[in-house]
C-alpha positions as MATLAB code, in Angstrom:
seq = 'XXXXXXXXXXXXXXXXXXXXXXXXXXXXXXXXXXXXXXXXXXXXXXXXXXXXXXXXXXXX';
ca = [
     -62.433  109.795   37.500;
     -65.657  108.423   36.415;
     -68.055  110.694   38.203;
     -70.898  113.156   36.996;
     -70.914  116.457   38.732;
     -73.671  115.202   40.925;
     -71.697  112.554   42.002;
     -68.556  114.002   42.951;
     -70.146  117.035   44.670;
     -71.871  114.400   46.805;
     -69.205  112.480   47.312;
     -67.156  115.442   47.811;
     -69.466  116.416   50.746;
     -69.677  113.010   52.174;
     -66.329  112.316   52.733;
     -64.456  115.992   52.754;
     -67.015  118.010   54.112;
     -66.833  120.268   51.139;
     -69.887  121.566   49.502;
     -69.840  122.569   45.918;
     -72.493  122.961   43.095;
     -72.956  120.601   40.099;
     -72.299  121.774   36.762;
     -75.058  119.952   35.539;
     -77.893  122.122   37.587;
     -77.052  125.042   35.008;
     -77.734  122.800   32.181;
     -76.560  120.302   29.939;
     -73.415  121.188   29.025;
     -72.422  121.966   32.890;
     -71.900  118.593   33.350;
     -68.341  117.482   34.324;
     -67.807  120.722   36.081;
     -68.419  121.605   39.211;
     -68.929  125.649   40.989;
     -67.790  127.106   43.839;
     -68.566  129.846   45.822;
     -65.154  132.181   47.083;
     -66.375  134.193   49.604;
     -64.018  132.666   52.497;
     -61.172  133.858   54.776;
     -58.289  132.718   53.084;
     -57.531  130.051   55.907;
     -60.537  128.465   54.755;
     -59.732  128.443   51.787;
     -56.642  126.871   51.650;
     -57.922  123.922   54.091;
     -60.907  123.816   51.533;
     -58.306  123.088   48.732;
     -56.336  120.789   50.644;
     -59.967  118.380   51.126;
     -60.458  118.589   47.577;
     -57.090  117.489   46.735;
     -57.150  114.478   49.474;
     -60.405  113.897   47.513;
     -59.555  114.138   44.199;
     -55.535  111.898   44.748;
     -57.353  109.039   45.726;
     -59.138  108.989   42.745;
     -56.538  108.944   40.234;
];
C-alpha cells in the first residue's frame, strides 16, 4: 500500500471516518501497524470494518 501508519490512520479518518492509532506512536518498530480500540456495539463494529475495507480495496 505504500503508507506509514501515520498516513493511513489519517487517511483512514479523512475519507472513512474511522479513527485508529499509529503503530509508530508506541515506537519504532510499531510502524506499519496500526491499533484499535473495541469497545463498540457490535453494529458499529461491523460498519467500522466495512469503512476499512472500502478503504483498504481501493488501495490494492
Amino acid at each position: 500500500m505504500g503508507l506509514t501508519s501515520e498516513e493511513f490512520a489519517e487517511e483512514l479518518l479523512k475519507e472513512e471516518k474511522v479513527a485508529v492509532v499509529p503503530g509508530s506512536v508506541f515506537g519504532q518498530g510499531g510502524d506499519g501497524h496500526i491499533r484499535c480500540s473495541y469497545a463498540a456495539s457490535m453494529d458499529n463494529l461491523q460498519k467500522t470494518i466495512e469503512r476499512m475495507d472500502r478503504f483498504v480495496g481501493k488501495r490494492i
